[in-house]
N, C-alpha and C positions, 0 to 999 in steps of 0.2 A: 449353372450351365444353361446357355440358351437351348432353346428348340431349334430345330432349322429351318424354317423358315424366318425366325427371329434373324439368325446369323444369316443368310439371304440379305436379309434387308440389312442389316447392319453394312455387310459388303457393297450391296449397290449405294450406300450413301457416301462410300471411301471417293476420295481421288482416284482420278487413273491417269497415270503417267504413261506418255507413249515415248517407246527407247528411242527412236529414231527422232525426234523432237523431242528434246528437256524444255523448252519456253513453251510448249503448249499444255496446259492442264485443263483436264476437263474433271467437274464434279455434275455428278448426273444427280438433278436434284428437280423439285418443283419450279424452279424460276430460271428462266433463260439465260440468265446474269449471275448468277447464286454465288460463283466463282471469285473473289472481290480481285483479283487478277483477269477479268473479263468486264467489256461493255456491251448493254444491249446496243445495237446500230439500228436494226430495224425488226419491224413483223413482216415478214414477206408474204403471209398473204395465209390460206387454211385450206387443206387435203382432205377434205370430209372431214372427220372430226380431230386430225392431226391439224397442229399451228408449225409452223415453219417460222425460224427467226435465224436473221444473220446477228452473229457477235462475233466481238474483236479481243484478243490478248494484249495485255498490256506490250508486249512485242510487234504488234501491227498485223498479226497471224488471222487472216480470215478462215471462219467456222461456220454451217450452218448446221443449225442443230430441230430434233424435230421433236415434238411433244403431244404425248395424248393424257385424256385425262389428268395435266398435271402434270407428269412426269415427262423428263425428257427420256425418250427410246432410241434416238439415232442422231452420230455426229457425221458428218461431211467436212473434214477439216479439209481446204483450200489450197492452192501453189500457184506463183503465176506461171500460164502456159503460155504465155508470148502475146502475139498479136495475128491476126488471122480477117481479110479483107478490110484493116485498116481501125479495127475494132480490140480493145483486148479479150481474151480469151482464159480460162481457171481450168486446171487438173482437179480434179477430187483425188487426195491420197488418202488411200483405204477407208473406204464410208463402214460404218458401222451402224447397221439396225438392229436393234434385238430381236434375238429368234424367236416369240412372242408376236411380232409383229412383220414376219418377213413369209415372201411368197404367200401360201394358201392363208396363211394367219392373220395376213394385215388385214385391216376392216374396209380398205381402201386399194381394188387390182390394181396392179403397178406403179407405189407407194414412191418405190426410189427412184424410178425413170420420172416422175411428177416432179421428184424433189429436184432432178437433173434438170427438171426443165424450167424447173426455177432460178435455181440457179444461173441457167443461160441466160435467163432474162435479165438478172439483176445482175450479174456480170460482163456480159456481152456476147457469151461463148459456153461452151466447155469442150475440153477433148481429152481424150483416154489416152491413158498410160502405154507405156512402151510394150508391155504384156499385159495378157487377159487372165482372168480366172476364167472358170464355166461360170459363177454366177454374175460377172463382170458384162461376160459376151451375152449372156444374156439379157440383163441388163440396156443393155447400147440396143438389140434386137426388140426390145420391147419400148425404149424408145424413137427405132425408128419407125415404128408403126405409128407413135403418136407425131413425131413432127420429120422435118428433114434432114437428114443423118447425111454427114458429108464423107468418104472416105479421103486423106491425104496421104502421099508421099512425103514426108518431113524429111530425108536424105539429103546428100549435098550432091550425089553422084549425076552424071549426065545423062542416064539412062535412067530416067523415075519414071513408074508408073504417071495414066491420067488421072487426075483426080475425078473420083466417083461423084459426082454431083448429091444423088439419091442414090447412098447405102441401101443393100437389102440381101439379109442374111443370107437368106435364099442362092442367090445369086452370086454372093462376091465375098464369100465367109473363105473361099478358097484364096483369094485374092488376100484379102487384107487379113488372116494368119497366117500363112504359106512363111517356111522357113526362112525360102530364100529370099524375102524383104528384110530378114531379121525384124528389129524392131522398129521399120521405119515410117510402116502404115501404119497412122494413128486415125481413129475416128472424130468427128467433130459435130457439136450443134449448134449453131446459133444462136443466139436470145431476139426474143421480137423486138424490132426496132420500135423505139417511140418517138 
């Protein structure tokens, strides 16, 4: 019989299949790439002593995944979100950090609004999901402190909200989850043009 921490590790080395996408597999391991069903694409760049790297599924499924020490800690698996002032724009469906390395614990304030923000860049965009969690909205709240945070109306109806140029929680958190939008205010960010 293992100890448990043995069987810990044992488990973080398994696959993890997500229900909702069977073509995406992720193995959380030392290498970016470790996956032989995955390509590295690139290193996007380093979060204090986190490395950020985009890879690809043999499916064409973009991932960004984040690594300390070696190990990967957090995936950002990809969707495309359209296009937005002529640019295109990526959803992050359901980012996962480890709780190790999340809120008060990362080594680095505001680890995954960073990763977001990377994101932007190297995609052109990113915008939020049709619902929030609390650590979602928080999230978006913490990056728009770091850059410019757009709110939009994404509806079809004739009577859309203006779009908020400069989100801020503060101010417009009643606005953009308020029922009666349902789900049609989404927030948005940018990536720096080059």
């Amino acid at each position: 019989m293992k100890s448990f921490s043995q069987f810990v590790e044992y488990l973080s080395e398994m696959p993890v299949e997500r229900p909702w996408a069977a073509s995406r597999r992720y193995v959380h391991s030392t290498k970016p790439n470790a996956d032989p069903n995955t390509k590295h694409i690139a290193h996007l760049g380093n979060i204090g002593s986190y490395e950020v790297h985009h890879i690809q599924d043999n499916m064409g499924a973009d991932t960004v995944t984040v690594h300390h020490e070696g190990k990967q800690i957090g995936v950002f698996p990809l969707v495309d979100g359209g296009r937005r002032n002529g640019r295109s724009i990526v959803a992050v469906d359901t980012p996962n950090i480890h709780p190790s390395h999340r809120g008060g614990n990362a080594k680095v304030s505001g680890l995954a609004a960073k990763v977001y923000g990377m994101i932007a860049d190297r995609f052109g965009g990113v915008i939020s999901g049709p619902t929030q969690s609390a650590g979602s909205r928080s999230l978006w709240a913490t990056l728009a402190k770091m850059r410019q945070v757009s709110a939009v109306d994404t509806s079809r109806r004739k009577n859309k909200i203006a779009t908020i140029d400069k989100y801020n929680p503060d101010k417009h958190d009643s606005i953009v989850y308020n029922d009666k939008f349902g789900e049609n205010i989404r927030l948005v960010v940018m990536g720096k043009k080059k």
